[in-house]
Structure formats: C-alpha cells, structure tokens
C-alpha positions, 0 to 999 in steps of 0.5 A: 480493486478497492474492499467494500469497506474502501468504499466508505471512505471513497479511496481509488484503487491506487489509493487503496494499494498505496495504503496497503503499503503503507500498512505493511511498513513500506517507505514512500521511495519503495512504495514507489519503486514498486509501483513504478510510480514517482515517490511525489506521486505516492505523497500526493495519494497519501496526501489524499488518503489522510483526508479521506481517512480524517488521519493526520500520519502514515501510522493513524492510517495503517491502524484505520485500515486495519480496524476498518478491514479496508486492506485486500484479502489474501489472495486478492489481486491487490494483495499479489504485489505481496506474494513475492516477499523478498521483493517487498522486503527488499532483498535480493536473491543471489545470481545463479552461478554458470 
C-alpha cells in the first residue's frame, strides 16, 4: 500500500514498491528478480514513475521520495521485502553442512 504522501503523485502500490527499490540502490535485473517480475516490467513502472514524479533519472527519484516522505515506514509491509537484508544485498548464506 502506497504512503499517504504517494498519493499526491497518484503512484500505484507497484509503483510505490518499484520506487522504494529504486531508492535503496537496487538494479532494474534485481528489482525484478525480487519481485518476480520481468525487468521490462520494471522499466515501463519507472517509466511511469518518472512522469508522475515530473523526474528525468532513477537518482532525481529516490531524492523525491525522500524529500516527499513517499517510502513506506519501517515495519510496514512494503517495507517487509527489506527485512531480509542479505536477499536484497544479494548474498548468499552458505549451505548447512550434513
């Protein structure tokens, strides 16, 4: 679910989760290996994201969702796909051994 602030802009609840991504560093190949989601489908979000934003690059957004408060609160659900930080850093705990 979208902050209230996202509303202002009229971001969807994707678009709001693709910017928090955005936001926090993430790729457009892992945003969407995340989301499970092809990484066309991220651009075309971004896409529309930049227009509502009135932004032109993926740096311009994170610095309007921060200035605007538009990324979820700590603890929110959209802000659950943080809670595993090695999954969004991309590392990969090693096996257990048998």
């Amino acid at each position: 679910m979208p902050t209230p602030q996202a509303a202002k802009y009229r971001l969807t609840a994707r678009e709001s989760q693709i910017l928090e991504l955005v936001a926090v560093g993430l790729t457009n190949r892992k945003t969407a290996s995340l989301l499970h989601i092809s990484e066309r489908t991220v651009r075309n979000h971004l896409h529309s994201v930049f227009g509502k934003l009135g932004v032109h690059s993926r740096t311009e957004a994170a610095m309007v969702a921060v200035r605007e408060n538009l990324l979820a609160a700590e603890g929110s659900s959209e802000a659950a796909i943080f809670q595993d930080r090695d999954a969004v850093a991309g590392v990969r705990k090693p096996e257990a051994r048998k």
